[in-house]
PyMOL commands that place a pseudoatom at each C-alpha (Angstrom):
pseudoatom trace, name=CA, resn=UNK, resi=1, chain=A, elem=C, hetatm=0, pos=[33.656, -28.937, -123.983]
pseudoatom trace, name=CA, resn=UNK, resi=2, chain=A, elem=C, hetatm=0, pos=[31.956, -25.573, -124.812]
pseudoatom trace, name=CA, resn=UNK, resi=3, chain=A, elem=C, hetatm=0, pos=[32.112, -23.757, -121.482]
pseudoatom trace, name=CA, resn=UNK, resi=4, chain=A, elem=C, hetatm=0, pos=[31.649, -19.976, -120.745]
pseudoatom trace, name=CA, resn=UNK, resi=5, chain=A, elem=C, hetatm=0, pos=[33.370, -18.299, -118.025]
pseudoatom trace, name=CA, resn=UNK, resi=6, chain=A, elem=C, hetatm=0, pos=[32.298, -15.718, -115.548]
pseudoatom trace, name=CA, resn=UNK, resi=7, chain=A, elem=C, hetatm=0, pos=[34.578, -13.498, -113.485]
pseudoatom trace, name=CA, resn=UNK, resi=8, chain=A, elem=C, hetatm=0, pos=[33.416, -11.584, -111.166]
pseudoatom trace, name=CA, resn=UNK, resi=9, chain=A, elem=C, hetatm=0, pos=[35.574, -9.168, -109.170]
pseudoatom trace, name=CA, resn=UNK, resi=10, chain=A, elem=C, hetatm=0, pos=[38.776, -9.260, -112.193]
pseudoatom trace, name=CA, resn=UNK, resi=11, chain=A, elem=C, hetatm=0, pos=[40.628, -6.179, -112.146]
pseudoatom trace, name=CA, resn=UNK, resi=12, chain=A, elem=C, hetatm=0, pos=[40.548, -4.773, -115.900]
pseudoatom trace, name=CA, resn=UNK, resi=13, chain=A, elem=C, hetatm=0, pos=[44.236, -5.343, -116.099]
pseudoatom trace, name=CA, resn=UNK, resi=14, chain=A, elem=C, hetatm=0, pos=[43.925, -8.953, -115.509]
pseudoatom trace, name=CA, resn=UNK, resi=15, chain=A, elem=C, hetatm=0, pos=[41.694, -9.427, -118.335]
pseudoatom trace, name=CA, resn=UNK, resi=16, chain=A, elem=C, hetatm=0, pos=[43.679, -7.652, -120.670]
pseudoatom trace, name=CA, resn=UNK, resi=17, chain=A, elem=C, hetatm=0, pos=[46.836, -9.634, -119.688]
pseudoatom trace, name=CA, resn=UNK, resi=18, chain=A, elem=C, hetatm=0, pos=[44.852, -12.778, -120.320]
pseudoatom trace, name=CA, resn=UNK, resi=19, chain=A, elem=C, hetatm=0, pos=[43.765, -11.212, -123.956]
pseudoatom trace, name=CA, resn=UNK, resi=20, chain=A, elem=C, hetatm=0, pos=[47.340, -9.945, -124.338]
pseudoatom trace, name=CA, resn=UNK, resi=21, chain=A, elem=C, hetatm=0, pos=[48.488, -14.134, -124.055]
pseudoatom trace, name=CA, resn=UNK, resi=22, chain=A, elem=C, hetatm=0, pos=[45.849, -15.103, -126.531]
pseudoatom trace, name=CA, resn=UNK, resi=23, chain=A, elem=C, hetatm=0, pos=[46.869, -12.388, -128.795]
pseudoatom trace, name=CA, resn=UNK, resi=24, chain=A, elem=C, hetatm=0, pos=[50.935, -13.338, -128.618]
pseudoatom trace, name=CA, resn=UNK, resi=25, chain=A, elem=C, hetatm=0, pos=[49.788, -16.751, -129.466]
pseudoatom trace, name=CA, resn=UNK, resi=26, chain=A, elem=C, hetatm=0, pos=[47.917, -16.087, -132.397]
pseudoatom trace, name=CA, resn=UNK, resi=27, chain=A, elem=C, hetatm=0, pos=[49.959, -13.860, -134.076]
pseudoatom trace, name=CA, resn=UNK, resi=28, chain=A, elem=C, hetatm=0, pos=[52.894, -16.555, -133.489]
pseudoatom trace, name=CA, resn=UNK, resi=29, chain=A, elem=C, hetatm=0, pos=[50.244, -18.278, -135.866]
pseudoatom trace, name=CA, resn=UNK, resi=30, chain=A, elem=C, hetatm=0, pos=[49.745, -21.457, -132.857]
pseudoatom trace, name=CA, resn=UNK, resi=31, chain=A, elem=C, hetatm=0, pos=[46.120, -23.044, -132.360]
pseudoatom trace, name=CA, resn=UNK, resi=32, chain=A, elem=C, hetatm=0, pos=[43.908, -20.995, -130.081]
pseudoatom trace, name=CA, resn=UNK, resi=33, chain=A, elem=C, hetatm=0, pos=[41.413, -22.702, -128.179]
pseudoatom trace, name=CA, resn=UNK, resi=34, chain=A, elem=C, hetatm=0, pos=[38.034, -20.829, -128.414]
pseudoatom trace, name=CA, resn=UNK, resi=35, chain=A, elem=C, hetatm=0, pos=[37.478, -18.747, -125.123]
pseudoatom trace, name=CA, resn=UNK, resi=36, chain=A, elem=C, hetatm=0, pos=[34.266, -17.095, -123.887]
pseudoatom trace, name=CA, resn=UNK, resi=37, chain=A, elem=C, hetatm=0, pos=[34.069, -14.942, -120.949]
pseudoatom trace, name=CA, resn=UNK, resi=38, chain=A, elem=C, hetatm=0, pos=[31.747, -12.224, -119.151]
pseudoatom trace, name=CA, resn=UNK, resi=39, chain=A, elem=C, hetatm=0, pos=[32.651, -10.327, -116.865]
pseudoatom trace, name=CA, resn=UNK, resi=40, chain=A, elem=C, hetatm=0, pos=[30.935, -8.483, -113.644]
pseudoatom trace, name=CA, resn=UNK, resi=41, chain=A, elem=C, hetatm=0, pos=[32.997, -6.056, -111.524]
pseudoatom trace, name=CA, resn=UNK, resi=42, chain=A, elem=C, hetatm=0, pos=[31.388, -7.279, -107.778]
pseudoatom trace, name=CA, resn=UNK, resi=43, chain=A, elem=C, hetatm=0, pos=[28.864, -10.035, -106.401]
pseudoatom trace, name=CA, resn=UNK, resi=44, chain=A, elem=C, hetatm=0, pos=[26.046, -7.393, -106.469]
pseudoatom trace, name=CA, resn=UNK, resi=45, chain=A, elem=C, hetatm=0, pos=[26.305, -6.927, -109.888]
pseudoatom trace, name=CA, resn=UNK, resi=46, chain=A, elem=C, hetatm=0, pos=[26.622, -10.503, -110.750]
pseudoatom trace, name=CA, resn=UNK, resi=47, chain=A, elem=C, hetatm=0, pos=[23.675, -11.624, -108.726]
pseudoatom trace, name=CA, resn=UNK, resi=48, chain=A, elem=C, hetatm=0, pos=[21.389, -8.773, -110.089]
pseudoatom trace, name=CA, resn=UNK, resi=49, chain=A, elem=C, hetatm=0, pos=[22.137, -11.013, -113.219]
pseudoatom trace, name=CA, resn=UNK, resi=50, chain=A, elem=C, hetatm=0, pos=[22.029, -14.088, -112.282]
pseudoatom trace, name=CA, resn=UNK, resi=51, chain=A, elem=C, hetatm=0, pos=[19.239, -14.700, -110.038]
pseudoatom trace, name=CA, resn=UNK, resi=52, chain=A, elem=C, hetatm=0, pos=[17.748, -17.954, -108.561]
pseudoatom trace, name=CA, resn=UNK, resi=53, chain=A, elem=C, hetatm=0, pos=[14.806, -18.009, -110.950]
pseudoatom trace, name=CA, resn=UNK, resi=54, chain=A, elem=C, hetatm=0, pos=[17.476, -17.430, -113.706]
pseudoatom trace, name=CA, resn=UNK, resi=55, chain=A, elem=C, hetatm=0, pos=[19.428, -20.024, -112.743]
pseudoatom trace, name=CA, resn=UNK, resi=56, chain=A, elem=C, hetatm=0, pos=[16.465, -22.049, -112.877]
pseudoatom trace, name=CA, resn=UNK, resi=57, chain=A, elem=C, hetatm=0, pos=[15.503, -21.046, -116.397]
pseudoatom trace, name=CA, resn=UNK, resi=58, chain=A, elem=C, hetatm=0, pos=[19.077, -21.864, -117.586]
pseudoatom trace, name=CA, resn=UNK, resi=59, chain=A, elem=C, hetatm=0, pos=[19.410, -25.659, -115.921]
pseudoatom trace, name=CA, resn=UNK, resi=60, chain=A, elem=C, hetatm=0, pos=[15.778, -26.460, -117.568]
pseudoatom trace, name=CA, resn=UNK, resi=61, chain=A, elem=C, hetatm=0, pos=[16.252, -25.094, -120.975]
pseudoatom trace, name=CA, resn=UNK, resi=62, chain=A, elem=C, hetatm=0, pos=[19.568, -27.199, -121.254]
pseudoatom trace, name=CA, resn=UNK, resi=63, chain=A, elem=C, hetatm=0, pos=[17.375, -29.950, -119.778]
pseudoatom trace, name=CA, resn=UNK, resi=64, chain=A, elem=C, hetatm=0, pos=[14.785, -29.602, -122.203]
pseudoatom trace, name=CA, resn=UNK, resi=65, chain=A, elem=C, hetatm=0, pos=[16.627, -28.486, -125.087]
pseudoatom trace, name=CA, resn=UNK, resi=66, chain=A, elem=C, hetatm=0, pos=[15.783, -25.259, -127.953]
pseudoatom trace, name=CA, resn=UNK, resi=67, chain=A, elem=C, hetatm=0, pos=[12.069, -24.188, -126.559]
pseudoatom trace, name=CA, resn=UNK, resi=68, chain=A, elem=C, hetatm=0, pos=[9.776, -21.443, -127.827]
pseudoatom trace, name=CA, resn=UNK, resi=69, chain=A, elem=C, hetatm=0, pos=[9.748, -18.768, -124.918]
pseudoatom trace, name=CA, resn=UNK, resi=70, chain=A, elem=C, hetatm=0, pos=[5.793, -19.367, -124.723]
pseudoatom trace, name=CA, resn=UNK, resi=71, chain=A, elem=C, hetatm=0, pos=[6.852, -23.179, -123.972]
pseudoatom trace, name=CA, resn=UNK, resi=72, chain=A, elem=C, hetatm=0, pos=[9.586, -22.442, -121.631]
pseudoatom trace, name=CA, resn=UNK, resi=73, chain=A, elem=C, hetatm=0, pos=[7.486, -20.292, -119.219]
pseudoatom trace, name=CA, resn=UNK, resi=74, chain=A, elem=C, hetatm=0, pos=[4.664, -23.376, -119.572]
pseudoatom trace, name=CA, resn=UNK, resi=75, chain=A, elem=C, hetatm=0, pos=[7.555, -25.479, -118.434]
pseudoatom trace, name=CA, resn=UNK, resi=76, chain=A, elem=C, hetatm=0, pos=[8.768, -23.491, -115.632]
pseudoatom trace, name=CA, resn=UNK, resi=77, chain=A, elem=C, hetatm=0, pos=[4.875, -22.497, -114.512]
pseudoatom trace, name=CA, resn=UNK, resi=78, chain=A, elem=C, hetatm=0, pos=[5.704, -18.819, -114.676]
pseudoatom trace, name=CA, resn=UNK, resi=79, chain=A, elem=C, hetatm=0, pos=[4.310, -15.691, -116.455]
pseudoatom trace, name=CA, resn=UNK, resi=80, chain=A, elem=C, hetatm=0, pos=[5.784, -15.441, -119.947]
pseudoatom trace, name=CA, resn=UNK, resi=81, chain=A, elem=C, hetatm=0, pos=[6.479, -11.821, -119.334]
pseudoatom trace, name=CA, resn=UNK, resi=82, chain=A, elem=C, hetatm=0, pos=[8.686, -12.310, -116.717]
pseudoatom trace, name=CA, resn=UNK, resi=83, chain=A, elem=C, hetatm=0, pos=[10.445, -15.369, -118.564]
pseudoatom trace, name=CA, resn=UNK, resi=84, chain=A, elem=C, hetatm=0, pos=[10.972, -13.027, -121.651]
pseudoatom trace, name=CA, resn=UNK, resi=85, chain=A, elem=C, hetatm=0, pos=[12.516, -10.648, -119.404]
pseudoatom trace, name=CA, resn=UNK, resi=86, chain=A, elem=C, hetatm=0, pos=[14.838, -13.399, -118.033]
pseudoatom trace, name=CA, resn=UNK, resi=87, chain=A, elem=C, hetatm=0, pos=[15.855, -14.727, -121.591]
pseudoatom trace, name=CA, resn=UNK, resi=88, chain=A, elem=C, hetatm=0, pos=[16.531, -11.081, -123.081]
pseudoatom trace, name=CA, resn=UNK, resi=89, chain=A, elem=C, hetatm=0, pos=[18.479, -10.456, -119.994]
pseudoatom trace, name=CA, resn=UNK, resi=90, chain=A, elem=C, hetatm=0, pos=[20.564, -13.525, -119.987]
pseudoatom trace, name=CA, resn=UNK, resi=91, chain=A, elem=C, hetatm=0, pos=[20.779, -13.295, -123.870]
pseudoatom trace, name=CA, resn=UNK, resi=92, chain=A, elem=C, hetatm=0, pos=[22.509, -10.301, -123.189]
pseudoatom trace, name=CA, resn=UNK, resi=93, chain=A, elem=C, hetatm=0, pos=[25.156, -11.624, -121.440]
pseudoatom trace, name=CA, resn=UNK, resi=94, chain=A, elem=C, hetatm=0, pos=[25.567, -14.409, -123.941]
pseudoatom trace, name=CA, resn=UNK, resi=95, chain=A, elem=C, hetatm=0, pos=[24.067, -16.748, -121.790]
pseudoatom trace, name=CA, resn=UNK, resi=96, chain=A, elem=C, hetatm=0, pos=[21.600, -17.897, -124.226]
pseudoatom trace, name=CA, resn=UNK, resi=97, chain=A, elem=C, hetatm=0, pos=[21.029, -18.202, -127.898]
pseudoatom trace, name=CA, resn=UNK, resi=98, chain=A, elem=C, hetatm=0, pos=[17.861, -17.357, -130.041]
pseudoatom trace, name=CA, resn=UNK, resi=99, chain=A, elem=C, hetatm=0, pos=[18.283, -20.201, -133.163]
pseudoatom trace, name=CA, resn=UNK, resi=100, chain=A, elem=C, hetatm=0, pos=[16.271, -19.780, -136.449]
pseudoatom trace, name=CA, resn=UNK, resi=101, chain=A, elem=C, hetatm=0, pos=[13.004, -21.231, -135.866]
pseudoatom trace, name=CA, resn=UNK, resi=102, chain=A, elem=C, hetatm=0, pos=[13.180, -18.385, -132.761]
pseudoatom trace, name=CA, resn=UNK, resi=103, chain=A, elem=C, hetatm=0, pos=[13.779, -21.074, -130.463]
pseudoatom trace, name=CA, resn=UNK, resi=104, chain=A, elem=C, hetatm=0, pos=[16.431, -20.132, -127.197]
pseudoatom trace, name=CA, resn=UNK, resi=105, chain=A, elem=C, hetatm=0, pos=[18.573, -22.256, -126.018]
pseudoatom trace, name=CA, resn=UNK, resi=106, chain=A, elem=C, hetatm=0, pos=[21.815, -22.692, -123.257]
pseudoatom trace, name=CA, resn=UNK, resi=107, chain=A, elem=C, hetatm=0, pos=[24.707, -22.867, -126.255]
pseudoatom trace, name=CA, resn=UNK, resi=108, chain=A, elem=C, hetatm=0, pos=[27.263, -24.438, -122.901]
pseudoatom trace, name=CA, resn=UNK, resi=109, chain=A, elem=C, hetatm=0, pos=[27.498, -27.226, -121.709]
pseudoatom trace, name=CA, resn=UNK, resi=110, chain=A, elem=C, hetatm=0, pos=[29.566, -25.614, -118.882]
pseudoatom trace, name=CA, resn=UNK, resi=111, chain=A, elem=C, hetatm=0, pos=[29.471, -22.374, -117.046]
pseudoatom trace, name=CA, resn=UNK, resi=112, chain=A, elem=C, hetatm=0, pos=[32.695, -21.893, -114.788]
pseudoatom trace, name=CA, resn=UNK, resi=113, chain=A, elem=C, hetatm=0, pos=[31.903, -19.179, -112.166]
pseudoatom trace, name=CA, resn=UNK, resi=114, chain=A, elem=C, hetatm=0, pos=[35.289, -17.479, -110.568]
pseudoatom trace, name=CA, resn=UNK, resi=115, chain=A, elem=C, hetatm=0, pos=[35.323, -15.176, -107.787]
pseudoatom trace, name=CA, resn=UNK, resi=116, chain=A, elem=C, hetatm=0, pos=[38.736, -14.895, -106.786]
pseudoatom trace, name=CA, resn=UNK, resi=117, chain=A, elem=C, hetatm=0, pos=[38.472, -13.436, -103.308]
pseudoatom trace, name=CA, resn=UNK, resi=118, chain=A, elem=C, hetatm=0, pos=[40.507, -10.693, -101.964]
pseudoatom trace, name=CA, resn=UNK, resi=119, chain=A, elem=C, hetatm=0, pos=[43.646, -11.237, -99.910]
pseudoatom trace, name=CA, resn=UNK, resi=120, chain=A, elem=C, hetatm=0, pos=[43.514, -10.594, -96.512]
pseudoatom trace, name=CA, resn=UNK, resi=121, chain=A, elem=C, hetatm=0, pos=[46.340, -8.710, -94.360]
pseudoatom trace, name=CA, resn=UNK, resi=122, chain=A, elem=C, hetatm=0, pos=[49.012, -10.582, -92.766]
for i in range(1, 122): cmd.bond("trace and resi %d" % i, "trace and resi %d" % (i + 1))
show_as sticks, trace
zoom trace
């Protein structure tokens, strides 16, 4: 399964450590699974990205498949303008692909969204 995982909230130390264990293990010359990842340092950030009409555009254009951006905003009954600025946003973040016949499409077939939430005093 092809999935791409957000973090939101990771300290940078945490991601490195999880690089560092991916490292180790390739250089012991072992199999490493492919591993995609974006990261966002709060929820405000995150949801500045990833809004509800976003979210939207993502689930239909893995519904429907590659689409012209012309035919996705036709599909979704929005302005193309603002659709182009959701795809070149999400492309950005890797959250969609442009193929060669300029077509975009959702490359995942899962996105795992993580918010670990801070501990609370005892």
């Amino acid at each position: 399964m092809n999935t791409l995982e957000i973090m939101v909230g990771e300290s940078g130390r945490t991601v490195l450590e999880n690089w560092g264990h991916v490292l180790d293990s390739a250089l012991k010359n072992n199999t490493v699974a492919p591993y995609f990842s974006v990261g966002f340092t709060n929820m405000a950030q995150f949801g500045a990205v990833f809004t509800p009409k976003r979210w939207e555009l993502v689930e239909a254009l893995k519904t429907l498949g590659p689409l012209t951006i012309y035919a996705l905003a036709k599909q979704l009954n929005r302005h193309y303008r603002n659709v182009h600025k959701d795809v070149t946003a999400l492309m950005e973040w890797r959250v969609i692909e442009k193929d060669e016949e300029n077509k975009v499409f959702v490359p995942w077939d899962e996105i795992d969204v993580r918010w670990p939430l801070l501990k609370q005093a005892a």
